[in-house]
C-alpha positions in Angstrom: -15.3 7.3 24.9 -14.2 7.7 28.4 -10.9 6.1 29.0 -8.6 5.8 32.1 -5.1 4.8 31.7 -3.8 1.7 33.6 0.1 3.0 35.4 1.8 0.6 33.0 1.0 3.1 30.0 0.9 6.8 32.0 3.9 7.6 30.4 4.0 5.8 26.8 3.6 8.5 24.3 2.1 5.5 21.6 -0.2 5.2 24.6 -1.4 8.8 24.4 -2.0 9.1 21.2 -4.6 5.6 21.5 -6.3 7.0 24.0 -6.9 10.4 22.0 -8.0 7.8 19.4 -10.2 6.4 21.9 -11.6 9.4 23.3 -13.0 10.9 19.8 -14.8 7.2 19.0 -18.9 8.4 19.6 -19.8 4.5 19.4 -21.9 5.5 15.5 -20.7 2.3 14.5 -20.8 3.6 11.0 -17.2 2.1 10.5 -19.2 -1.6 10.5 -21.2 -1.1 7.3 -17.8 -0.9 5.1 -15.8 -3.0 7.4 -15.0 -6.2 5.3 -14.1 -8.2 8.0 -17.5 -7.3 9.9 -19.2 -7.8 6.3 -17.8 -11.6 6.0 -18.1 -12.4 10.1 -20.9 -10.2 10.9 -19.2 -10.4 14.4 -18.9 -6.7 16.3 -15.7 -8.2 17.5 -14.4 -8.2 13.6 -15.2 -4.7 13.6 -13.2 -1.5 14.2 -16.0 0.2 17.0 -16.0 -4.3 18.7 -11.7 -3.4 18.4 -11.7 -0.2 19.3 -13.5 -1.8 22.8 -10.8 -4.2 23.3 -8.4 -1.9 22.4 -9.9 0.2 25.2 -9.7 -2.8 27.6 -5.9 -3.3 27.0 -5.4 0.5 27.5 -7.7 0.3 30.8 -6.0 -3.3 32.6 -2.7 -3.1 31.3 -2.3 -6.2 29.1 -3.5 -8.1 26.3 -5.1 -11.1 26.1 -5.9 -14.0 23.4 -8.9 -12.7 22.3 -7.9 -9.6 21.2 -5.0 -11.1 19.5 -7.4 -13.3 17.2 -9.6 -10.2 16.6 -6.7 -7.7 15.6 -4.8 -10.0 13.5 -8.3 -10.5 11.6 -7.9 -7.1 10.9 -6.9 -5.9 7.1 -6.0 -2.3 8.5 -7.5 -1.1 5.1 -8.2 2.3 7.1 -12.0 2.3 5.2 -13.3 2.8 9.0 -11.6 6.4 8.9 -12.8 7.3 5.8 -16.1 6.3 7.1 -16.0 7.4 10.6 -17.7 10.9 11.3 -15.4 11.8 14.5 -12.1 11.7 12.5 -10.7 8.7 14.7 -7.3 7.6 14.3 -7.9 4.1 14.0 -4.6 3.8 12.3 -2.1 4.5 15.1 -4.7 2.9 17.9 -4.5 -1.0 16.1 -0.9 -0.2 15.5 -0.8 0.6 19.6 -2.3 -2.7 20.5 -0.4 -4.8 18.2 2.3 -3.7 19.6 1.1 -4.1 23.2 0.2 -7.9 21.6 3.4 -9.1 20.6 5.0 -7.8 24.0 2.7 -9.8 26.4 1.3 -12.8 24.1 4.0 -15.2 22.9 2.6 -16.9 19.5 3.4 -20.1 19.0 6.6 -21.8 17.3 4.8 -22.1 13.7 3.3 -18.5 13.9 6.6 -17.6 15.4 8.4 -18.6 12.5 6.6 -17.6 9.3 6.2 -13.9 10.6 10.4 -14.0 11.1 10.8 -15.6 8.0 8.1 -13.1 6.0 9.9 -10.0 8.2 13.5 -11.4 7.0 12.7 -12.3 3.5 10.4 -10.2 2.0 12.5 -6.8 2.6 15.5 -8.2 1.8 16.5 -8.5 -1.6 18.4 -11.5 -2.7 16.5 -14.1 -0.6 12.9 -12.9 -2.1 14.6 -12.7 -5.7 16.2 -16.0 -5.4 12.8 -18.2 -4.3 11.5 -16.3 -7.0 13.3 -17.2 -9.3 13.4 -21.1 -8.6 9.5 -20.4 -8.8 9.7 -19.2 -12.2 11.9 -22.0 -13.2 9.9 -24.7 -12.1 6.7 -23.0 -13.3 6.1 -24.9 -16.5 5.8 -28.1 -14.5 3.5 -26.7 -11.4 -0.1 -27.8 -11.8 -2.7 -24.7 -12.4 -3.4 -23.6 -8.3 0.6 -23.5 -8.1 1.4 -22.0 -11.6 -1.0 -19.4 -10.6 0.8 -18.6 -7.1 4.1 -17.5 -8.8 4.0 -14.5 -11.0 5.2 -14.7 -14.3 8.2 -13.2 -15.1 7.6 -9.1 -16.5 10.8 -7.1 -17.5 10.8 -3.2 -18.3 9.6 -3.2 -22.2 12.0 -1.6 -24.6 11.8 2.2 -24.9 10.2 2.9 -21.3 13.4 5.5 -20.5 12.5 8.4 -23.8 13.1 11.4 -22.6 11.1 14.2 -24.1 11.1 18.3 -23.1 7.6 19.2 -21.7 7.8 20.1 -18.3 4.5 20.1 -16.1 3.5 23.0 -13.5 4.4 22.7 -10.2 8.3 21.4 -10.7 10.0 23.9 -11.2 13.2 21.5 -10.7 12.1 18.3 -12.3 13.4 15.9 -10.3 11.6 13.1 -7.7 13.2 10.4 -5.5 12.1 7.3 -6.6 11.2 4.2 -4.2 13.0 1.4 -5.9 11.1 -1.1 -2.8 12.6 -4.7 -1.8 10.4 -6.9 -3.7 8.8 -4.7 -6.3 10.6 -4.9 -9.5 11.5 -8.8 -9.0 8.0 -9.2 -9.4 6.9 -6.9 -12.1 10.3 -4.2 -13.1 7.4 -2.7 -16.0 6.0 -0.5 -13.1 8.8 1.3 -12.1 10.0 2.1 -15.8 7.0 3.2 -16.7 7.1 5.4 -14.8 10.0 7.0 -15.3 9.7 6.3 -18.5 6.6 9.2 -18.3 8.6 11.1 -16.2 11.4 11.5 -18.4 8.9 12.4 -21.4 8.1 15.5 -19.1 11.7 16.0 -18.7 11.4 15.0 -15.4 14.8 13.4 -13.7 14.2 10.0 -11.6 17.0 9.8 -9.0 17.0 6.3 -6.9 19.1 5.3 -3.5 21.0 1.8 -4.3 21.2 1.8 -0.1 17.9 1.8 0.3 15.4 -0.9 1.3 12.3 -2.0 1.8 9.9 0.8 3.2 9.5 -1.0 6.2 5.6 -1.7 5.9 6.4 -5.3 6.2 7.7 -5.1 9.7 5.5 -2.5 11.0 2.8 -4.6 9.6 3.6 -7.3 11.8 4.3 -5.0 14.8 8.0 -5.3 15.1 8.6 -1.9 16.5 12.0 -1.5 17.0 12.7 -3.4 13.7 10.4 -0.7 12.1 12.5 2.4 13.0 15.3 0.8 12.6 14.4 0.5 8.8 12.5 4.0 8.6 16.0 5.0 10.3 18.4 3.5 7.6 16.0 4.4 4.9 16.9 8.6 5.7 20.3 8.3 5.9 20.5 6.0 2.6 18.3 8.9 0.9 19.9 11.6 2.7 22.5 12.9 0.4 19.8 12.7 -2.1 17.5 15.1 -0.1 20.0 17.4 0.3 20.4 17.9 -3.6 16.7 19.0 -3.9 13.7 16.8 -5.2 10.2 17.8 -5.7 8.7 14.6 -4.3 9.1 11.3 -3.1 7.4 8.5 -5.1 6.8 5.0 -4.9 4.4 3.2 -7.9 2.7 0.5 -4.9 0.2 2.9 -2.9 0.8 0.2 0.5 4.5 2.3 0.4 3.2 5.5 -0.1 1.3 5.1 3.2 3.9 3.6 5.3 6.0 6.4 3.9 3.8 9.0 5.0 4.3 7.6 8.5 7.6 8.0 8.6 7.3 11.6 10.9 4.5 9.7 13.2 7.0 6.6 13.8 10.0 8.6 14.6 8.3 11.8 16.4 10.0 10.9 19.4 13.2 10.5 18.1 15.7 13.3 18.7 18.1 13.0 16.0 15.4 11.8 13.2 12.0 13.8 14.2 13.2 16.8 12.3 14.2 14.9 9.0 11.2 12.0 8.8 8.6 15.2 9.4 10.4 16.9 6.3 10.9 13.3 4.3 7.0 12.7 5.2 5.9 16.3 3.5 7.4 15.4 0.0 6.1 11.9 0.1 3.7 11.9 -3.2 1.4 9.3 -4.7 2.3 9.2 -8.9 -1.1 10.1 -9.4 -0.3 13.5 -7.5 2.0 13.7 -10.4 -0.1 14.0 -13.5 -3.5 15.9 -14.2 -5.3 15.6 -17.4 -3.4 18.5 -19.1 -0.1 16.1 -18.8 -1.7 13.0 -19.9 -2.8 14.7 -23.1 0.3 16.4 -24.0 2.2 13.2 -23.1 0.0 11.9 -26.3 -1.5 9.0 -24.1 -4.7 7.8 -26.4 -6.3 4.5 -26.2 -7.0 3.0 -29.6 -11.2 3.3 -30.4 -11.4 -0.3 -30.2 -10.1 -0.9 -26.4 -11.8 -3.4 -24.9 -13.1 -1.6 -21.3 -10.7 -2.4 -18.6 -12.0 -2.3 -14.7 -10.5 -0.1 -12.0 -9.2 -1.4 -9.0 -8.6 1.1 -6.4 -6.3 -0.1 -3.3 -7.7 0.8 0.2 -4.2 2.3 0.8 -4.5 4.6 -1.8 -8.3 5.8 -1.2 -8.5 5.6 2.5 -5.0 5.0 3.5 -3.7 7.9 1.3 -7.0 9.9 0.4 -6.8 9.9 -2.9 -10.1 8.3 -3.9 -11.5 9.1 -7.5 -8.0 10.6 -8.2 -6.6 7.5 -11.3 -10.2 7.4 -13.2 -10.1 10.8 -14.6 -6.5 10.7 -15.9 -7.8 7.0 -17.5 -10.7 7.9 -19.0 -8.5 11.1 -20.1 -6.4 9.0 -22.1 -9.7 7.6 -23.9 -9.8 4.3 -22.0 -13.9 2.9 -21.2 -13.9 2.1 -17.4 -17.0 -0.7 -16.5 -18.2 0.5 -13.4 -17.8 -1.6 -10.5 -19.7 -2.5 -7.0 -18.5 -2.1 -3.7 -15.4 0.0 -4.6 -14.4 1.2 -1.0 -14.3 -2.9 0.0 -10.7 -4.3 0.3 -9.3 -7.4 -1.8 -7.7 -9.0 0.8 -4.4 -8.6 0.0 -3.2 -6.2 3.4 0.4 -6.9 2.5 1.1 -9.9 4.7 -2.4 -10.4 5.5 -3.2 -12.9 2.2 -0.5 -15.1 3.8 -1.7 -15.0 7.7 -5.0 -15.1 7.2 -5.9 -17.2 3.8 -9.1 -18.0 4.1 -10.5 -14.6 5.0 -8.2 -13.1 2.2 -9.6 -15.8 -0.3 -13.3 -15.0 -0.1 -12.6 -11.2 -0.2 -11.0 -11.9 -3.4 -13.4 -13.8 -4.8 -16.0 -11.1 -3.8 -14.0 -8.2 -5.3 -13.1 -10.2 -8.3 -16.6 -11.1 -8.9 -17.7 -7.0 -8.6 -15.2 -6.3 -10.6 -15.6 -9.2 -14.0 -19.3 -8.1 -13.7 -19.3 -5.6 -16.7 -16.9 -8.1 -18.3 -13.5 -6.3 -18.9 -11.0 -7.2 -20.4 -8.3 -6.0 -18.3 -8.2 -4.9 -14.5 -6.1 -2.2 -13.2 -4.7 -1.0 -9.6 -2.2 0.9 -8.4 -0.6 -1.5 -5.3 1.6 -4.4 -6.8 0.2 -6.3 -3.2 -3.4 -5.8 -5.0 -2.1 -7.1 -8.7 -0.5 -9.9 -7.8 -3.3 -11.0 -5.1 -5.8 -10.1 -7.8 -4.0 -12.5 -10.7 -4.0 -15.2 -8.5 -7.8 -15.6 -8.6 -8.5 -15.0 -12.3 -7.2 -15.5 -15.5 -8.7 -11.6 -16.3 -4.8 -9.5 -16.7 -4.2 -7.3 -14.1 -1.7 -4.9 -14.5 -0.6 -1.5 -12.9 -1.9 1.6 -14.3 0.7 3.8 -15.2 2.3 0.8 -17.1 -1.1 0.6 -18.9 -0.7 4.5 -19.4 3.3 4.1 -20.6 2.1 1.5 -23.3 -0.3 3.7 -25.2 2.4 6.8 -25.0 2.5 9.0 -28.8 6.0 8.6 -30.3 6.7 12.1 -28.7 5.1 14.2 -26.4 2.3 16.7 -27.8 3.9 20.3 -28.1 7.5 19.0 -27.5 
């Protein structure tokens, strides 16, 4: 795709990098037939190759206009386009470009002003989120069904989830990972976390965490507050920093949407000259749990599903298949641990959650949910599982079906002690 720079972005670096993204699109317009915007709107607009054209037109004029605003914000950035696309587009970086470009030349309006401040202020910060939570849960009992359903029930680390055992897996010589402790993660479900380190310590694997630390910063980037962003990403290395320097042999979080953002940390600092250096090492440990355990380690870790497990459905996040690559990487290590997967429709399609995107965009994010919901209660399961706590709790709210994390479903069906320790 032939682009040509308009003065205003000659020398913007995020600029560059678009038009690069630009430049490799061949116009296939294979990325429509798993977009699932394009599925619902069947609009070429609602697609990435109708974005990628408006994208183009921003680059080209030098400013945004209403249009493209609508179109982009419909936009999940589920990233199934560049698993899809043939030309290796970076689809990522170029809607990221424009957002930003978006929010510079198009003031929203005072409502849509406000929610986005309020979901960039609250969600990342701590007490705030905790403390609406937590007058939720009160008032839950009394809430009719639809609102009941809204605020997720209360789910604290089970008893036991911290045994530490003496089996130590290949490839960590050191034993010791950096845990993501997230802003709203463990106020909504604190099992995740502790399961895993509750696996981690079985394998005699240390789990070190920063108190300092924040939110990722996938909130803000989502909503294309830019300097916001590297502020975060910024705070976030020097709260890990001492950390670092002690050695660990990965970075972890349990919700794939932070694993991504993570991974971005050397893209959204590379022009940075005090933190380029540090977010390109930070970015190079960043691992996905699942990177963690092969099939070997479940089975010594004496993971077994009792013979009469009802068969549970897998939910895989777009950020962990196409956002982190990692497709087809949780069902072996499930079925591993003897558990029956249904198999499910439309796998690559996204749920609708997006992070922010199930509040901005309800109605889109509604019937996505109800689609995936409806591929994935096909088979009848009796449990769903994901790996995104974005996805679980989005998921929950449409069915009365448990959805629950994997590794917590893993943890829970742990052997007293590890096999061979």
């Amino acid at each position: 795709m032939e682009t040509r720079l308009h003065p205003r972005f000659e020398n913007d670096p995020a600029a560059r990098i678009a038009e690069d993204a630009l430049r490799a699109c061949v116009h296939c317009g294979f990325c429509n037939a798993t977009c699932p915007t394009y599925q619902e709107q069947g609009d070429e607009l609602d697609g990435p190759r109708g974005r990628i054209y408006q994208i183009k037109q921003v680059l080209e004029s030098g400013e945004a206009n209403t249009t493209t605003r609508t179109h982009l914000d419909r936009c999940l950035t589920c990233l199934n386009c560049m698993t899809t696309c043939p030309s290796g587009v970076d689809y990522n970086h170029l809607v990221a470009f424009g957002r930003e470009v978006i929010e510079e030349d198009l003031p929203r309006g005072w409502r849509d002003r406000l929610l986005r401040t309020l979901l960039v202020r609250a969600l990342p910060a701590r007490w705030p989120f905790r403390l609406a939570l937590g007058l939720g849960r009160l008032a839950r009992p009394l809430l009719p069904a639809t609102l009941k359903r809204r605020v997720p029930a209360r789910h604290g680390a089970r008893a036991g989830a911290t045994r530490i055992g003496a089996v130590t897996p290949a490839g960590f010589p050191h034993g010791r990972v950096l845990l993501l402790g997230g802003c709203v993660h463990d106020a909504i479900d604190a099992r995740i976390n502790a399961a895993l380190r509750g696996l981690l310590g079985r394998l005699g694997i240390e789990v070190v965490e920063a108190g300092e630390a924040r939110c990722c910063g996938a909130v803000e980037h989502h909503l294309a507050f830019a300097e916001r962003t590297r502020e975060r990403v910024r705070a976030n290395l020097d709260a890990w920093e001492s950390i670092l320097a002690d050695g660990v042999d990965a970075v972890v979080s349990t919700a794939s949407g932070c694993g991504v953002m993570l991974r971005d940390y050397a893209h959204i600092l590379a022009d940075d000259p005090t933190y380029a250096a540090r977010a390109a090492r930070f970015t190079a440990q960043v691992r996905d749990p699942v990177e963690l355990f092969d099939i070997q380690t479940i089975r010594s870790l004496g993971i077994r599903a009792p013979a009469d497990h009802p068969p549970v459905a897998w939910h895989a996040p777009c950020t962990l298949q196409h956002g982190q690559g990692l497709a087809g990487r949780v069902e072996p290590l499930l079925q591993a641990a003897g558990f029956h997967l249904v198999p499910v429709a439309e796998p690559h399609l996204c749920c609708g959650s997006a992070g922010t995107y199930s509040i901005l965009q309800p109605a889109m994010a509604g019937r996505l949910r109800q689609r995936k919901l409806d591929n994935l209660e096909a088979s009848g399961p009796a449990r769903i599982v994901t790996a995104n706590i974005g996805c679980q709790t989005h998921l929950q709210y449409g069915t009365d079906t448990p959805v629950e994390h994997w590794l917590t479903l893993l943890e829970r069906h742990c052997g007293a002690t590890p096999a061979g320790a």
